[in-house]
N, C-alpha and C positions, 0 to 999 in steps of 0.2 A: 909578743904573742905566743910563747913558749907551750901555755899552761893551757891553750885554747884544744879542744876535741878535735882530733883529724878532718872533719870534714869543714872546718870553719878553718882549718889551717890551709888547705888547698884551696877553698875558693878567695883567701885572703893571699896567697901566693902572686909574684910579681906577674909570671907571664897570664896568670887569671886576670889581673887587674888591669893587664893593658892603657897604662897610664892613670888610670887611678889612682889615688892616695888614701890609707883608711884613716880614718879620725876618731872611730872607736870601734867597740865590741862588746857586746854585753852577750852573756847567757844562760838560762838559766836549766838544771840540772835534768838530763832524761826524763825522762816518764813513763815508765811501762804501760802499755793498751793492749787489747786483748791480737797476739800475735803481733805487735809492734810497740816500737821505741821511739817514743818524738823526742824533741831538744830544738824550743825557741830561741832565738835569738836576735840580737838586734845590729844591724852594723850600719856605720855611717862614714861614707865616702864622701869624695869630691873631686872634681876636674872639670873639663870638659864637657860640653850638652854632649857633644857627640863620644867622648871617653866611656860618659854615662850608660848612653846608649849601648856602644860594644859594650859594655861590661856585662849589663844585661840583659843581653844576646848570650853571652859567655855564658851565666849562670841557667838561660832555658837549656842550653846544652849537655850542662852540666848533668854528669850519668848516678844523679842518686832522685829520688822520691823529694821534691824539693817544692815548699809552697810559700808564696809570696804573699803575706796577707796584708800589709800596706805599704805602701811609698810614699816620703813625703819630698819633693823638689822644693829646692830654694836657691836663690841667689848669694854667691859669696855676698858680707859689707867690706871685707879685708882687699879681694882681690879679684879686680873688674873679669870680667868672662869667666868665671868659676863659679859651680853648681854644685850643691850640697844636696846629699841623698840620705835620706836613711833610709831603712828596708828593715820592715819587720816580718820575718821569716822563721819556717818551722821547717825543719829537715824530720824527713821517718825512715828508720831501716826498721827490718825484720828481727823482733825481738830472741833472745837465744843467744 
């Protein structure tokens, strides 16, 4: 995850994840708006209902302009008690 924008590198960070595992990453490039800067993204984790749960606890916490506009939950087939998330999300700072 080298090449990922700072703010998708901290909330992909272990103590953010708090047993979490990501499974991917997608994003696609800024956008300028008038006085801000969005950057969508897509991430898909997995562990625990309740992993899931802190993690996104973790991320309302999380100190940037952060919006979550869907979730989708699913059951691992690989591996019994494990929950597959994706979250598609748009972060915004202050453009400048």
């Amino acid at each position: 995850f080298e090449n990922l924008p700072l703010l998708l590198k901290e909330i992909t960070a272990s103590p953010v994840l708090k047993g979490v595992h990501v499974e991917g990453v997608s994003y696609q490039p800024e956008v300028s708006e008038v006085g801000l800067t969005r950057s969508d993204f897509v991430l898909e984790v997995a562990g625990t209902f309740m992993e899931i749960v802190n993690y996104l606890e973790s991320l309302e916490d999380f100190p940037a302009l952060f919006q979550m506009k869907d979730l989708v939950l699913s059951l691992s087939e690989a591996s019994a008690g494990e929950v597959k998330a994706q979250l598609n999300c748009r972060f915004f700072k202050e453009a400048g």
